[in-house]
KETITI-873501 format. One line per field, with one value per residue (C-alpha): x, y, z. Coordinates in Angstrom, 2 decimals, m for minus. Each point is the difference from the previous one (the first is absolute). Layout:
BEGIN
px	c(X ...)
py	c(Y ...)
pz	c(Z ...)
This chain:
BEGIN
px	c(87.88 m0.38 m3.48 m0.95 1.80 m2.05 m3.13 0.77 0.67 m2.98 1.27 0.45 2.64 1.15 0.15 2.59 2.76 3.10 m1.70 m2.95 m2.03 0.64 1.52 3.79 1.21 1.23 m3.45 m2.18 m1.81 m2.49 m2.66 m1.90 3.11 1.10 m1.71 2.70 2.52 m1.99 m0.35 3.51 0.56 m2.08 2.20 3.25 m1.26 m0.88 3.47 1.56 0.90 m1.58 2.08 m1.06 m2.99 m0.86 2.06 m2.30 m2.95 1.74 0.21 m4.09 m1.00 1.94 m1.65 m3.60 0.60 1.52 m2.90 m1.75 m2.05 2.04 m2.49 m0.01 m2.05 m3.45 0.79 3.36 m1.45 m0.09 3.77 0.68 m1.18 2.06 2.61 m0.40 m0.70 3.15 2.41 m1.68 1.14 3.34 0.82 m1.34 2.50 2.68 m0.50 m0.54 2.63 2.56 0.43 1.56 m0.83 2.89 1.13 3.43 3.13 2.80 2.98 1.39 m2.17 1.24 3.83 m0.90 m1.36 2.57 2.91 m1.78 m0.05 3.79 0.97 m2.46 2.05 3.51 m0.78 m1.78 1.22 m3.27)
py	c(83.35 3.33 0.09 m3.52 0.01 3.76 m1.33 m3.45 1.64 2.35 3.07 2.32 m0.27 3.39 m0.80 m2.67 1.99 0.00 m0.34 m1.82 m3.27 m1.57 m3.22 m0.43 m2.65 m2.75 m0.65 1.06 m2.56 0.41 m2.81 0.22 m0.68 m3.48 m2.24 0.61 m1.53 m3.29 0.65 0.12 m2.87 m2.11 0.74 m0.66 m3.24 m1.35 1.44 m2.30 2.51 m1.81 1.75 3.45 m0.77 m0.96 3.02 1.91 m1.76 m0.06 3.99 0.26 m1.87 2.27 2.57 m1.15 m1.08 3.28 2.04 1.93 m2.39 m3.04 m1.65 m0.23 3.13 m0.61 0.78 m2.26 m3.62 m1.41 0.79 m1.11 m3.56 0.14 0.85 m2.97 m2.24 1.12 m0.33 m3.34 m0.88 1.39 m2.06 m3.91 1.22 0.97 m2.99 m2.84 1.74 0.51 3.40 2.13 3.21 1.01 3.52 m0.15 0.55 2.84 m0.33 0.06 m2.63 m1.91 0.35 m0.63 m2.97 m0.87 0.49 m1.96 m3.04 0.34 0.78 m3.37 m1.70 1.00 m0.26 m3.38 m1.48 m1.19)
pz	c(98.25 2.24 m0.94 0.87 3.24 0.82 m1.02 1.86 3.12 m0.26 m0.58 m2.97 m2.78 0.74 3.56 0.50 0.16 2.85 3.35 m1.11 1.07 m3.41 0.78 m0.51 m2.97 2.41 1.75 m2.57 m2.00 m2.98 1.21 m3.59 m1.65 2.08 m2.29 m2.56 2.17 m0.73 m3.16 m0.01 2.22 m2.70 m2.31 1.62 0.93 m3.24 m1.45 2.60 2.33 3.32 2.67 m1.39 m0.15 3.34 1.18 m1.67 1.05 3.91 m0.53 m1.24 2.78 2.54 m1.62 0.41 3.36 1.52 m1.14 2.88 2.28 m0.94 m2.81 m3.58 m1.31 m0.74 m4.34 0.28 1.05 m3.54 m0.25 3.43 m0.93 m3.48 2.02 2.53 m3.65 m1.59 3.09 0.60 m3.50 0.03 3.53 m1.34 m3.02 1.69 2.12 m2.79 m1.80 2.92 m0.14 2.77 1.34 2.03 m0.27 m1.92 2.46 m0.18 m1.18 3.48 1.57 m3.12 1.29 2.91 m0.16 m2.46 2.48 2.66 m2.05 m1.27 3.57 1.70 m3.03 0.82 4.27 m0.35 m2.60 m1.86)
């Protein structure tokens, strides 16, 4: 992984040591190896797993779209339109099928809301 994150960044193997301009793990991102994740996403959608799938495909097409100058890369078009295809897909599914996509809530916000209703119920009498 050293290597490909040297030779990514244009420098030597032997180079990216403390104090170098290798990129850092949180914003660095193997571009030749994205087209996995949709692999991936493929898969998880037709295992049944919608939402991870289109969190997957949500997280590719951050990817492609944050690359320098804003636009797809000229090599990743092809999977930009699979991309668009296979969200498309997952959305009309989700839809027809009445699937949600809301992020699940904490425990807390659970109780919360819990105690607002018995509380509204005890006040008000409903």
């Amino acid at each position: 992984l050293e290597w490909a994150r040297a030779v990514s960044a244009g420098s030597a193997p032997h180079a990216a040591g403390p104090g170098s301009s290798a990129p850092d793990s949180s914003s660095f991102v193997m571009l030749p190896l994205q087209p996995y994740k949709l692999v991936y996403a493929h898969i998880l959608a037709e295992h049944g797993r919608v939402a991870e799938a289109l969190s997957y495909c949500q997280a590719l097409d951050h990817i492609l779209k944050s690359a320098p100058g804003g636009r797809v890369p000229p090599g990743f078009v092809v999977l930009a339109r699979e991309l668009e295809d296979l969200k498309d897909r997952l959305l009309h599914f989700a839809k027809a099928h009445s699937i949600s996509f809301a992020k699940s809530e904490s425990s807390i916000a659970k109780i919360g809301r819990f105690l607002d209703g018995t509380l509204n119920k005890l006040l008000w009498g409903s």
